[in-house]
C-alpha positions as CSV (number, residue, x, y, z in Angstrom):
1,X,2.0,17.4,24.6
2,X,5.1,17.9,22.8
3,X,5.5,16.7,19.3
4,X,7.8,14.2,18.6
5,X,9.5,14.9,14.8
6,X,10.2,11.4,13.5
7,X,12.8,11.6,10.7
8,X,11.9,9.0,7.7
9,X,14.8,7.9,5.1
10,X,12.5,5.9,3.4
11,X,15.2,2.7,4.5
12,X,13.1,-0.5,5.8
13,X,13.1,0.9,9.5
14,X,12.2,4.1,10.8
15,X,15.4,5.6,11.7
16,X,16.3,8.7,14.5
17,X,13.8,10.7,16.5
18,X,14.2,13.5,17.8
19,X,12.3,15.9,20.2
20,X,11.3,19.7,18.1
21,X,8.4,21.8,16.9
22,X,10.0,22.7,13.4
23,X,10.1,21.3,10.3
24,X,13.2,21.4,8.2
25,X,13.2,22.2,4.5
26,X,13.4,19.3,2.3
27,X,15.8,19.2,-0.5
28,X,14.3,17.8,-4.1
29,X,15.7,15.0,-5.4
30,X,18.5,15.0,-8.5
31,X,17.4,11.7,-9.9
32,X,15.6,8.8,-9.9
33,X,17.5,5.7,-8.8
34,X,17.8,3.1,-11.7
35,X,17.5,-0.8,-11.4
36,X,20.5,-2.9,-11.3
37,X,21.5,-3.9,-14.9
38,X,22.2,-7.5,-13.2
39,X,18.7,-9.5,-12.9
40,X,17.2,-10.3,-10.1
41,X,15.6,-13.5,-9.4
42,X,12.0,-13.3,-7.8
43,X,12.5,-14.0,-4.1
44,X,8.6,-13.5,-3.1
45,X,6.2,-16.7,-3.3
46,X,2.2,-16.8,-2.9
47,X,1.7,-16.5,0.7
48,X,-0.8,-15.2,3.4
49,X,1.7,-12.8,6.0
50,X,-0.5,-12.6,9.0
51,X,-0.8,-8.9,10.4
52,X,2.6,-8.7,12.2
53,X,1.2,-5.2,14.6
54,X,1.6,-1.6,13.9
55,X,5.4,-1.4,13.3
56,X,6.5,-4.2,11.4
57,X,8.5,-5.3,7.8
58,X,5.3,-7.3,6.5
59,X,7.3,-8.0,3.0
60,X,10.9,-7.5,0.9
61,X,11.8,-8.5,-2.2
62,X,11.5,-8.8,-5.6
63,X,9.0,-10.2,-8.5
64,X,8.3,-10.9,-11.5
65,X,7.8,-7.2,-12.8
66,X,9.3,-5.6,-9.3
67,X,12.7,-5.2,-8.2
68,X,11.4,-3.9,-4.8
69,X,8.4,-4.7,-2.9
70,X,8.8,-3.4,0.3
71,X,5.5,-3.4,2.7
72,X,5.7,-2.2,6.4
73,X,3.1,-1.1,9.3
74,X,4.0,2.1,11.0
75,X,2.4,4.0,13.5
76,X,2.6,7.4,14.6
77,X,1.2,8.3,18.2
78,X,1.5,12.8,18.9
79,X,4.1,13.1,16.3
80,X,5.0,14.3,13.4
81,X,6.3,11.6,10.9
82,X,8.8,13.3,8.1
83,X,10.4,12.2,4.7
84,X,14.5,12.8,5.2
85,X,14.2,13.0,1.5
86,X,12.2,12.3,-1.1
87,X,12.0,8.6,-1.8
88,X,13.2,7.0,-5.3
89,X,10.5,4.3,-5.0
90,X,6.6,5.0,-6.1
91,X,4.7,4.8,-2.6
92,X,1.5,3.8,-1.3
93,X,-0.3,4.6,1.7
94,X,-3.4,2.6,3.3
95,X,-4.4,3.9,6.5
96,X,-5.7,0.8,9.2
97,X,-6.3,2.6,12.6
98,X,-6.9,6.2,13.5
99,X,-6.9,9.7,11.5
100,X,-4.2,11.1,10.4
101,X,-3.3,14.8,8.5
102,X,-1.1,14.0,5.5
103,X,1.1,17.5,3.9
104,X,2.3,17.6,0.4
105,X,3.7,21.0,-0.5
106,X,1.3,23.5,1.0
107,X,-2.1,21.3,0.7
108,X,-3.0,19.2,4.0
109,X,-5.6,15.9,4.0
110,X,-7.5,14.8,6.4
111,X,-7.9,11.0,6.3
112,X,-8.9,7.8,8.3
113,X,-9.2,4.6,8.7
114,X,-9.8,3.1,4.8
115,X,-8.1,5.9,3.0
116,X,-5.4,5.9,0.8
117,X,-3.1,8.1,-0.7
118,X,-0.5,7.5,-3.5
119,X,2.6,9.1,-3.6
120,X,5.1,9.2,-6.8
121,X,8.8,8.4,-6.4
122,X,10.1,12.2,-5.9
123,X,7.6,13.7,-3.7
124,X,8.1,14.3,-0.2
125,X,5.1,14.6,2.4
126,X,4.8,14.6,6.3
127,X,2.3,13.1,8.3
128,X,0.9,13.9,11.8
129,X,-1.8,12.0,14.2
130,X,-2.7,11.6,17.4
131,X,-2.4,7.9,17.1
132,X,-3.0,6.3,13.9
133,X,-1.6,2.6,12.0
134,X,-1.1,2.4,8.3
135,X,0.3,0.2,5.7
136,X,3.4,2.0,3.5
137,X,3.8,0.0,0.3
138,X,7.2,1.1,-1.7
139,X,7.7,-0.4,-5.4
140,X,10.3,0.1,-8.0
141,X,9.9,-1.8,-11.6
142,X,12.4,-3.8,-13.6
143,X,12.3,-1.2,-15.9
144,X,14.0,2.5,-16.0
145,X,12.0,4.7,-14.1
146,X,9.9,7.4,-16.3
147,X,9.2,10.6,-14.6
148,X,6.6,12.9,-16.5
149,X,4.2,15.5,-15.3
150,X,1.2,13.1,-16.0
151,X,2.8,10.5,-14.0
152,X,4.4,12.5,-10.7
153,X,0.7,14.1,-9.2
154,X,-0.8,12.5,-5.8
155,X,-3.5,10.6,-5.9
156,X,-5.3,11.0,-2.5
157,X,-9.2,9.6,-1.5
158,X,-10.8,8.7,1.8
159,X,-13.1,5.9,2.4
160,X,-16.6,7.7,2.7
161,X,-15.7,9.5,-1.0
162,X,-15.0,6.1,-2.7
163,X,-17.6,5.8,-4.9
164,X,-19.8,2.4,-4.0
165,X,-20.9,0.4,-7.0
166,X,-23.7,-2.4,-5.2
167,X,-23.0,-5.6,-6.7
168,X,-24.7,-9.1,-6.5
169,X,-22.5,-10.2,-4.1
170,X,-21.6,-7.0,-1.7
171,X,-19.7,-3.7,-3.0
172,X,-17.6,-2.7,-4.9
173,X,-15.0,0.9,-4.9
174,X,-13.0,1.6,-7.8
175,X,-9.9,3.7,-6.1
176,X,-7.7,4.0,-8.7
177,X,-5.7,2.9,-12.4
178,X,-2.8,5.5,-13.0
179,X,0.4,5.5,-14.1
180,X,3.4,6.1,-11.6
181,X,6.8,6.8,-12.4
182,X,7.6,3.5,-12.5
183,X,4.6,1.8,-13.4
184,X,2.6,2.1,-16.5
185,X,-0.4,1.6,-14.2
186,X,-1.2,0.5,-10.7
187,X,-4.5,-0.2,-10.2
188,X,-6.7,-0.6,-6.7
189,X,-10.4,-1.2,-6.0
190,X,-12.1,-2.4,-2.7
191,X,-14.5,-5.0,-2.2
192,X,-17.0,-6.1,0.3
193,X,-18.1,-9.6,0.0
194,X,-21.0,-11.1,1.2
195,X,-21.0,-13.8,3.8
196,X,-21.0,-17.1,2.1
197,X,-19.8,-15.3,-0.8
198,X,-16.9,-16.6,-3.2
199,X,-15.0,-13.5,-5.4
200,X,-15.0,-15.4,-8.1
201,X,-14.1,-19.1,-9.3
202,X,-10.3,-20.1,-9.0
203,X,-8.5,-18.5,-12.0
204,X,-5.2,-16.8,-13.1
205,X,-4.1,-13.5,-14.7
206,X,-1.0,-12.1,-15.5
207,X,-0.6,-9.4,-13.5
208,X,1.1,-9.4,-9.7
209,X,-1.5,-9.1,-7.1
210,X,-2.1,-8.0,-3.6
211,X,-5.1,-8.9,-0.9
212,X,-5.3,-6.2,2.2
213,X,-8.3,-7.4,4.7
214,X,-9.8,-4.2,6.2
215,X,-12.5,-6.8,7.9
216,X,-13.9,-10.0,8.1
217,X,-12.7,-13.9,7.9
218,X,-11.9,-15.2,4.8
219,X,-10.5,-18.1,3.5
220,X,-7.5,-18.1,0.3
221,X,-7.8,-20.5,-2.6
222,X,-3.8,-20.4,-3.8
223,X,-2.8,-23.6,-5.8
224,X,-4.7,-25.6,-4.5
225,X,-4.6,-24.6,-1.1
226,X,-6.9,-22.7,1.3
227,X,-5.1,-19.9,3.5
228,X,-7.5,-18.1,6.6
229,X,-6.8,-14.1,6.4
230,X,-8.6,-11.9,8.4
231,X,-8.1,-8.0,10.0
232,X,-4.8,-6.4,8.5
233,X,-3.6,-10.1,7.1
234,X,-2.3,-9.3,3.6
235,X,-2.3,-11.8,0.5
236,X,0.5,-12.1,-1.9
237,X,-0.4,-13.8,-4.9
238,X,2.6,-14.3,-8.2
239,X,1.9,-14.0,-11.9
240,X,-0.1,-17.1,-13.0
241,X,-1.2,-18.7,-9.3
242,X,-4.8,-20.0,-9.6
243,X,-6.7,-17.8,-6.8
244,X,-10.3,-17.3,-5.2
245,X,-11.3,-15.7,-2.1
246,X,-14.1,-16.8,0.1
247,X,-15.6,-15.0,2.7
248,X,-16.5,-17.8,5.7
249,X,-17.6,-15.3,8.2
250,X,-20.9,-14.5,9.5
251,X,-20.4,-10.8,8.8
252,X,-19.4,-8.9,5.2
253,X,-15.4,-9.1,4.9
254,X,-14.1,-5.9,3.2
255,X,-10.1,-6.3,1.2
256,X,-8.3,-3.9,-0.8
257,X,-7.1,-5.7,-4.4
258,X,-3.8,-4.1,-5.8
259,X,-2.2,-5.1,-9.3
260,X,0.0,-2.8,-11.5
261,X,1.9,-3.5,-14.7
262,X,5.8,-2.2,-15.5
């Protein structure tokens, strides 16, 4: 089967495709774009956006510490998926359904469904599966971005290499905490919860977070409120919103929790 080169400029949408069995060279990047001077008001709220399918916007906007959240599904089914050019936001890659062969520079990883890789604003990669689904999480801070040689290296880790801490109430898988160009540190760590199990009591914390459900049924404590999240339903929950997570299944639920800090 022919591949099918996909061209990626990192905009919301995937944009042309066109049919070829080359890749063309990427140029590197001059700089890194800079936030507006003029502030921007937070235009996400605490909310439960219910798996949309495999190529959707999920979310867009800005928060407290972010001037661009922008989460998407994509899919890529024979192809070849490209960066047009590297993109100016910090980038992070969850993969849902499927195996898929991620390239940047000359090293190529092989990962499925559970892995992760995280890719600093600058860096340009390709991607090629059979069929495979993934989440694509682009975030640029409120603050200037800082590019330095500690902060612009891949991070990339499959599911069966997370290392598994047991835990009273299911498992736990410390991914990552590193500093990005435009985050002092964005931090992510799995959990499988136990049915019956609650994460914790309802509390608050400073720091943005996100929910990703790889499995199970859950219910979301958010002000008050109780939200149902299940398979690829992701949780957005605001600096300072009382939150708790219940798993009401009969089976473990597994969730990816993501927080960073400017």
């Amino acid at each position: 089967m022919k591949l099918i080169l996909l061209a990626i400029l990192f905009l919301p949408a995937v944009t042309a495709c066109a049919q070829s069995t080359a890749i063309a060279a990427i140029a590197e990047p001059k700089a890194l774009a800079q936030p507006s001077a003029l502030a921007q008001p937070d235009t996400l709220t605490a909310q439960v956006a219910v798996y949309p399918g495999p190529a959707s916007q999920v979310l867009k906007g800005s928060t407290h510490d972010l001037s661009l959240l922008d989460i998407r599904t994509l899919s890529i089914k024979s192809a070849i998926m490209l960066s047009g050019r590297p993109d100016t936001a910090d980038q992070l890659l969850i993969i849902t359904e499927g195996d898929l062969n991620l390239t940047i520079r000359d090293s190529t990883s092989a990962l499925g469904s559970g892995s992760v890789a995280l890719i600093p604003a600058g860096i340009s990669y390709s991607l090629e599966a059979k069929q495979s689904t993934f989440y694509r999480f682009r975030f640029r801070s409120r603050h200037a971005p800082t590019p330095t040689d500690n902060n612009k290296r891949p991070f990339i880790l499959s599911w069966p290499d997370m290392p598994v801490q047991h835990t009273a109430k299911g498992e736990t898988r410390q991914v990552f905490s590193l500093p990005t160009p435009w985050l002092s540190k964005i931090d992510l760590h799995a959990t499988t919860l136990n049915p019956g199990e609650v994460s914790h009591p309802p509390h608050i914390h400073r720091a943005e977070e996100i929910i990703l459900m790889r499995t199970g049924h859950v219910l979301e404590y958010i002000n008050g409120q109780h939200y149902p999240a299940t398979n690829g339903d992701l949780i957005f929950l605001p600096s300072g919103n009382p939150h708790a997570l219940e798993n009401t299944g009969t089976e473990r639920a597994e969730y990816f929790a993501l927080q960073w800090q400017q």
